[in-house]
N, C-alpha and C positions, 0 to 999 in steps of 0.2 A: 529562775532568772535567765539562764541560759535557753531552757528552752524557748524560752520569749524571744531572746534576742534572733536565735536564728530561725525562727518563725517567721520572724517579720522580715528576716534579710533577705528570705527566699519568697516573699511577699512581693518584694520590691524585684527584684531579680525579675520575678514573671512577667508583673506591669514593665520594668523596661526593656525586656527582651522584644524585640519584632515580630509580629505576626509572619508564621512563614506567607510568602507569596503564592497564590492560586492563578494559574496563565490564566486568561481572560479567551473564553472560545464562543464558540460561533453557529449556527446548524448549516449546513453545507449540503445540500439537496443535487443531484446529477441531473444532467439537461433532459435523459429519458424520463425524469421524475420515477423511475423505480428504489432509488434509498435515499433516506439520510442520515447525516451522523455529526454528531459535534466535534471542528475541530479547530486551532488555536486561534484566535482572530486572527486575521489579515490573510489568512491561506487564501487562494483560489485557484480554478483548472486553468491549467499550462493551455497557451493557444497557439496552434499548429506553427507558426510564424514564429513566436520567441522561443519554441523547442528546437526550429532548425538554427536560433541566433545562439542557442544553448549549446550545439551540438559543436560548433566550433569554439568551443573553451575548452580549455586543457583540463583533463581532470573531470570531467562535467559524469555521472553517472548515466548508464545507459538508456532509466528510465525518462531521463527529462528528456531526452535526443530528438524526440517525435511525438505527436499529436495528431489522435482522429477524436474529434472532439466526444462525437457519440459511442463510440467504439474502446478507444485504448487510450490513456493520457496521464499525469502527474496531476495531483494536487497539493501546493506548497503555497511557500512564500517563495512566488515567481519572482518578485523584482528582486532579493538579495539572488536569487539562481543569475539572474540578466548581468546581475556584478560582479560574478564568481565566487562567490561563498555560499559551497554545499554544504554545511554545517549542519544544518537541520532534518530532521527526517523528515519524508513525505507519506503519500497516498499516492498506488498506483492501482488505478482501478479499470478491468478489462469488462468490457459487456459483449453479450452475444445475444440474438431477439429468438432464441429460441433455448429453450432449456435442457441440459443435459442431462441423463440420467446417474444414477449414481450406484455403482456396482455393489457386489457383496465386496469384491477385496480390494473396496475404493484405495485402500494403502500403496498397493500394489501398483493400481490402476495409475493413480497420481504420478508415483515413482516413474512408469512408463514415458509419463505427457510430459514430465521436465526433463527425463532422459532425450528425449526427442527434440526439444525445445532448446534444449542446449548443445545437441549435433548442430541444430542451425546457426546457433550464434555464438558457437565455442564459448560459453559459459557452462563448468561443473554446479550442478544442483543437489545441495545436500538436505534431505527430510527429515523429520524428527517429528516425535509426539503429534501424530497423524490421528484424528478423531472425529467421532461427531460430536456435535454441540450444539445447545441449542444458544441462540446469539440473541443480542442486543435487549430493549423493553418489551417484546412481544415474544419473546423466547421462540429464535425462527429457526429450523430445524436448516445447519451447517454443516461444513467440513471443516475443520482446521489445522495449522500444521503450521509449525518456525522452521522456516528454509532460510539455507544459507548459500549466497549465488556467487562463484570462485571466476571471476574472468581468467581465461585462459593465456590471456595475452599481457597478464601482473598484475594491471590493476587494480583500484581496491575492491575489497569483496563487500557486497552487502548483507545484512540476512533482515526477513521479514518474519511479521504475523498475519499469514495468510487467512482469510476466510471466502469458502467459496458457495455459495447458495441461489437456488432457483426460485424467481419471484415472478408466479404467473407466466411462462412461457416467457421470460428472461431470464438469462444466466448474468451473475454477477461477480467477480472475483474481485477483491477490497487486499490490498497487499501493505498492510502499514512496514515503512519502512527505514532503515536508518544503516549507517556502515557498520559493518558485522562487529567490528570492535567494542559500539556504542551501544550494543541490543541491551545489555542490562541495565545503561541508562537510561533507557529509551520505553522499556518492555511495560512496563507498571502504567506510563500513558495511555500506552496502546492498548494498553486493556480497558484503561477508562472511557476511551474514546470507544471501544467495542461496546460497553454498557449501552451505550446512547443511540447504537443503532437500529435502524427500522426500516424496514422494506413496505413498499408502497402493498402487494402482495401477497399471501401464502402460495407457497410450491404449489405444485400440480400435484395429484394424489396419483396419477396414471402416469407413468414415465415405459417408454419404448428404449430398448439396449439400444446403445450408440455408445461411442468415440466419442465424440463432441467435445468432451468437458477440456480436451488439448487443443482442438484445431485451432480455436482463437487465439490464442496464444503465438503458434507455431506462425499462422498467418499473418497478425502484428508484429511480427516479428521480420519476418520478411519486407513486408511494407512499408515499416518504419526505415532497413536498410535502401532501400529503393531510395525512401524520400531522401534519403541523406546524399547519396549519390548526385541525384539531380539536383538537388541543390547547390555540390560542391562544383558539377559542372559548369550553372546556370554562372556563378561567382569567378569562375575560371575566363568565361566566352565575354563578360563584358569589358 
Protein backbone atom coordinates (compact mmCIF):
# COMPACT_ATOMS: atom_id res chain seq x y z
CA UNK A 1 0.00 0.00 0.00
CA UNK A 2 2.62 2.27 0.73
CA UNK A 3 4.35 1.57 -2.12
CA UNK A 4 1.39 2.59 -4.20
CA UNK A 5 0.85 5.60 -2.46
CA UNK A 6 4.24 6.97 -3.09
CA UNK A 7 4.17 5.96 -6.63
CA UNK A 8 1.64 7.80 -7.33
CA UNK A 9 2.89 10.97 -5.41
CA UNK A 10 5.80 11.05 -7.39
CA UNK A 11 3.54 10.60 -10.34
CA UNK A 12 1.91 13.52 -9.69
CA UNK A 13 4.90 15.58 -8.57
CA UNK A 14 6.42 14.86 -12.35
CA UNK A 15 3.00 16.02 -14.22
CA UNK A 16 3.04 19.16 -12.07
CA UNK A 17 6.60 20.08 -12.00
CA UNK A 18 7.45 22.56 -15.28
CA UNK A 19 9.01 21.58 -18.08
CA UNK A 20 12.45 23.26 -17.81
CA UNK A 21 12.72 26.21 -20.36
CA UNK A 22 14.64 25.79 -23.85
CA UNK A 23 15.91 29.64 -25.00
CA UNK A 24 14.27 29.85 -28.37
CA UNK A 25 17.39 30.43 -31.11
CA UNK A 26 17.72 31.45 -34.41
CA UNK A 27 20.62 30.70 -37.38
CA UNK A 28 22.50 33.74 -37.66
CA UNK A 29 24.46 33.71 -41.09
CA UNK A 30 27.53 36.81 -41.42
CA UNK A 31 27.14 39.31 -44.15
CA UNK A 32 30.40 37.53 -46.03
CA UNK A 33 28.11 34.46 -46.00
CA UNK A 34 31.22 32.44 -44.84
CA UNK A 35 29.42 30.77 -41.37
CA UNK A 36 26.57 30.13 -39.57
CA UNK A 37 25.45 29.23 -36.32
CA UNK A 38 22.37 29.12 -34.06
CA UNK A 39 22.16 31.79 -31.61
CA UNK A 40 19.38 33.05 -29.01
CA UNK A 41 16.47 34.84 -30.98
CA UNK A 42 16.42 38.26 -31.14
CA UNK A 43 20.55 38.45 -31.33
CA UNK A 44 21.90 40.58 -34.28
CA UNK A 45 25.23 42.30 -35.55
CA UNK A 46 26.08 45.49 -33.62
CA UNK A 47 26.10 48.47 -36.56
CA UNK A 48 29.06 50.78 -36.67
CA UNK A 49 26.71 53.67 -35.39
CA UNK A 50 25.10 52.11 -32.12
CA UNK A 51 28.72 50.62 -31.23
CA UNK A 52 29.95 54.33 -31.32
CA UNK A 53 26.33 55.12 -29.12
CA UNK A 54 27.67 52.04 -26.96
CA UNK A 55 30.88 53.25 -26.59
CA UNK A 56 29.88 56.18 -24.54
CA UNK A 57 28.05 54.14 -21.59
CA UNK A 58 29.70 53.57 -18.68
CA UNK A 59 30.72 50.17 -18.10
CA UNK A 60 29.87 49.11 -21.90
CA UNK A 61 32.53 46.15 -22.67
CA UNK A 62 35.24 46.88 -25.23
CA UNK A 63 33.91 44.45 -27.69
CA UNK A 64 30.68 46.37 -28.33
CA UNK A 65 32.81 49.87 -28.75
CA UNK A 66 33.12 49.61 -32.56
CA UNK A 67 31.88 48.05 -35.73
CA UNK A 68 33.41 47.20 -39.33
CA UNK A 69 30.44 45.35 -40.31
CA UNK A 70 32.54 42.84 -42.78
CA UNK A 71 35.59 42.71 -40.76
CA UNK A 72 35.29 42.98 -36.76
CA UNK A 73 31.87 43.33 -34.78
CA UNK A 74 29.55 41.99 -31.76
CA UNK A 75 26.66 40.03 -32.06
CA UNK A 76 24.02 40.26 -29.26
CA UNK A 77 20.99 41.72 -28.20
CA UNK A 78 21.95 45.22 -29.31
CA UNK A 79 18.83 47.02 -28.22
CA UNK A 80 19.10 45.98 -24.33
CA UNK A 81 23.42 47.02 -25.01
CA UNK A 82 21.60 50.66 -26.53
CA UNK A 83 19.92 50.72 -22.78
CA UNK A 84 22.81 49.76 -20.79
CA UNK A 85 22.38 46.30 -19.75
CA UNK A 86 25.41 44.21 -20.57
CA UNK A 87 24.10 41.16 -18.81
CA UNK A 88 24.25 38.84 -21.63
CA UNK A 89 26.87 37.29 -23.44
CA UNK A 90 27.66 37.95 -26.96
CA UNK A 91 29.62 36.87 -30.16
CA UNK A 92 32.63 38.59 -31.39
CA UNK A 93 33.58 37.66 -34.46
CA UNK A 94 36.75 38.86 -36.46
CA UNK A 95 37.12 38.08 -40.34
CA UNK A 96 40.13 38.44 -42.54
CA UNK A 97 39.68 37.52 -46.75
CA UNK A 98 42.62 35.60 -46.58
CA UNK A 99 43.60 32.58 -44.57
CA UNK A 100 46.15 32.11 -42.22
CA UNK A 101 48.25 29.28 -41.67
CA UNK A 102 48.54 27.46 -38.80
CA UNK A 103 51.92 26.50 -37.12
CA UNK A 104 53.19 23.43 -35.53
CA UNK A 105 53.43 25.29 -31.98
CA UNK A 106 50.11 27.10 -32.83
CA UNK A 107 49.87 27.27 -28.60
CA UNK A 108 52.71 29.22 -28.68
CA UNK A 109 52.08 31.01 -31.74
CA UNK A 110 48.54 32.22 -30.26
CA UNK A 111 50.15 33.13 -27.04
CA UNK A 112 52.44 35.48 -29.11
CA UNK A 113 49.20 37.27 -31.09
CA UNK A 114 47.36 38.23 -27.82
CA UNK A 115 50.55 39.08 -26.14
CA UNK A 116 50.81 41.66 -28.79
CA UNK A 117 47.35 42.39 -29.09
CA UNK A 118 47.05 43.34 -25.73
CA UNK A 119 50.50 45.77 -25.71
CA UNK A 120 48.10 47.67 -28.04
CA UNK A 121 45.13 47.93 -25.83
CA UNK A 122 46.60 47.18 -22.34
CA UNK A 123 44.51 44.30 -21.98
CA UNK A 124 46.33 41.07 -20.08
CA UNK A 125 45.30 37.79 -22.25
CA UNK A 126 45.17 34.74 -20.29
CA UNK A 127 45.08 31.08 -22.53
CA UNK A 128 44.15 27.81 -21.55
CA UNK A 129 43.19 24.44 -22.93
CA UNK A 130 44.60 25.55 -26.48
CA UNK A 131 43.70 22.71 -29.26
CA UNK A 132 42.61 21.45 -32.29
CA UNK A 133 39.11 20.43 -32.94
CA UNK A 134 37.28 19.52 -35.05
CA UNK A 135 33.93 22.04 -34.89
CA UNK A 136 30.48 22.36 -35.36
CA UNK A 137 27.88 19.70 -37.98
CA UNK A 138 30.47 19.09 -40.66
CA UNK A 139 33.33 18.50 -38.19
CA UNK A 140 35.72 21.57 -39.61
CA UNK A 141 39.05 21.30 -38.64
CA UNK A 142 39.87 24.41 -35.67
CA UNK A 143 41.73 25.92 -33.17
CA UNK A 144 40.27 26.50 -29.74
CA UNK A 145 41.04 27.82 -26.52
CA UNK A 146 39.05 29.77 -23.06
CA UNK A 147 40.78 33.13 -22.89
CA UNK A 148 40.42 35.30 -20.33
CA UNK A 149 40.86 39.21 -21.15
CA UNK A 150 42.16 41.33 -17.76
CA UNK A 151 41.65 45.24 -18.59
CA UNK A 152 44.49 46.91 -17.39
CA UNK A 153 42.90 50.00 -16.43
CA UNK A 154 40.12 47.60 -13.46
CA UNK A 155 37.55 47.07 -15.42
CA UNK A 156 35.74 43.86 -15.73
CA UNK A 157 37.44 41.05 -17.16
CA UNK A 158 35.91 38.93 -19.67
CA UNK A 159 36.79 35.30 -20.77
CA UNK A 160 35.67 33.69 -23.91
CA UNK A 161 35.43 30.33 -26.18
CA UNK A 162 37.32 31.01 -28.82
CA UNK A 163 37.41 29.24 -32.15
CA UNK A 164 39.61 30.16 -34.83
CA UNK A 165 39.24 28.48 -38.45
CA UNK A 166 40.09 28.88 -42.18
CA UNK A 167 37.09 28.60 -44.74
CA UNK A 168 38.32 28.81 -48.37
CA UNK A 169 40.78 31.64 -48.18
CA UNK A 170 38.85 33.26 -45.21
CA UNK A 171 39.99 33.37 -41.69
CA UNK A 172 37.39 33.43 -39.27
CA UNK A 173 37.70 33.89 -35.52
CA UNK A 174 34.00 33.36 -33.46
CA UNK A 175 34.88 34.39 -29.76
CA UNK A 176 31.51 33.47 -27.61
CA UNK A 177 31.58 35.53 -24.95
CA UNK A 178 30.43 36.59 -21.34
CA UNK A 179 32.18 38.47 -18.08
CA UNK A 180 34.74 36.08 -16.87
CA UNK A 181 32.79 35.65 -13.55
CA UNK A 182 29.79 34.31 -15.57
CA UNK A 183 32.04 31.57 -17.89
CA UNK A 184 30.48 28.67 -16.03
CA UNK A 185 27.23 29.83 -16.48
CA UNK A 186 27.45 30.65 -19.65
CA UNK A 187 30.15 27.80 -21.05
CA UNK A 188 27.53 24.69 -21.66
CA UNK A 189 25.61 27.33 -24.21
CA UNK A 190 28.53 28.08 -25.88
CA UNK A 191 29.16 24.76 -26.50
CA UNK A 192 25.72 24.09 -27.92
CA UNK A 193 25.79 26.99 -30.01
CA UNK A 194 29.42 25.48 -31.27
CA UNK A 195 27.42 22.27 -32.22
CA UNK A 196 25.44 24.11 -34.74
CA UNK A 197 28.12 25.70 -36.50
CA UNK A 198 28.97 25.50 -40.25
CA UNK A 199 31.25 27.26 -42.50
CA UNK A 200 30.13 27.94 -46.00
CA UNK A 201 33.86 26.28 -46.97
CA UNK A 202 36.62 23.62 -46.10
CA UNK A 203 40.20 25.08 -45.23
CA UNK A 204 42.66 25.28 -47.96
CA UNK A 205 44.70 21.99 -47.97
CA UNK A 206 48.02 24.30 -49.10
CA UNK A 207 48.76 26.98 -46.41
CA UNK A 208 52.11 29.36 -47.00
CA UNK A 209 54.07 30.26 -43.15
CA UNK A 210 52.82 33.69 -42.23
CA UNK A 211 51.76 35.78 -39.22
CA UNK A 212 48.54 36.51 -40.27
CA UNK A 213 46.52 34.69 -37.80
CA UNK A 214 47.36 38.15 -35.12
CA UNK A 215 47.48 41.00 -37.68
CA UNK A 216 43.55 41.35 -37.68
CA UNK A 217 43.09 41.41 -34.58
CA UNK A 218 46.01 43.92 -33.63
CA UNK A 219 44.57 46.05 -36.53
CA UNK A 220 40.95 46.16 -35.37
CA UNK A 221 42.05 46.94 -32.67
CA UNK A 222 43.66 50.04 -33.49
CA UNK A 223 40.85 51.06 -35.71
CA UNK A 224 38.30 50.56 -33.63
CA UNK A 225 40.52 53.19 -31.18
CA UNK A 226 40.60 55.58 -34.00
CA UNK A 227 36.83 55.50 -34.42
CA UNK A 228 36.17 56.26 -30.87
CA UNK A 229 38.34 59.10 -30.99
CA UNK A 230 36.81 60.90 -33.86
CA UNK A 231 33.89 60.28 -32.79
CA UNK A 232 34.33 61.78 -29.30
CA UNK A 233 35.84 64.80 -31.25
CA UNK A 234 33.01 65.03 -33.83
CA UNK A 235 30.50 65.30 -30.31
CA UNK A 236 32.91 67.75 -28.63
CA UNK A 237 33.09 70.35 -32.15
CA UNK A 238 29.14 70.56 -32.43
Amino acid sequence: MMRTCTGALLAALAVAAPAQAVPDTAPFTNLNGTFRVDLPAGWRQIAPNEALRIAEIAGAPRDLRTAQPRAQYAVGPVDAWLAGDFASPWLFVTEIAEEAAIPEDFGAELARMWQRHGEGTRVRHELRDVRREDVGERRHPAITCRRTSVPQDGSRATASLDVYAGTGRQQVTLAFTCWADELDRHEAAFRTALRTLAFARPPRTAQQPSDRLWTPLVTGALVGVVLIVLYRRMRRGR
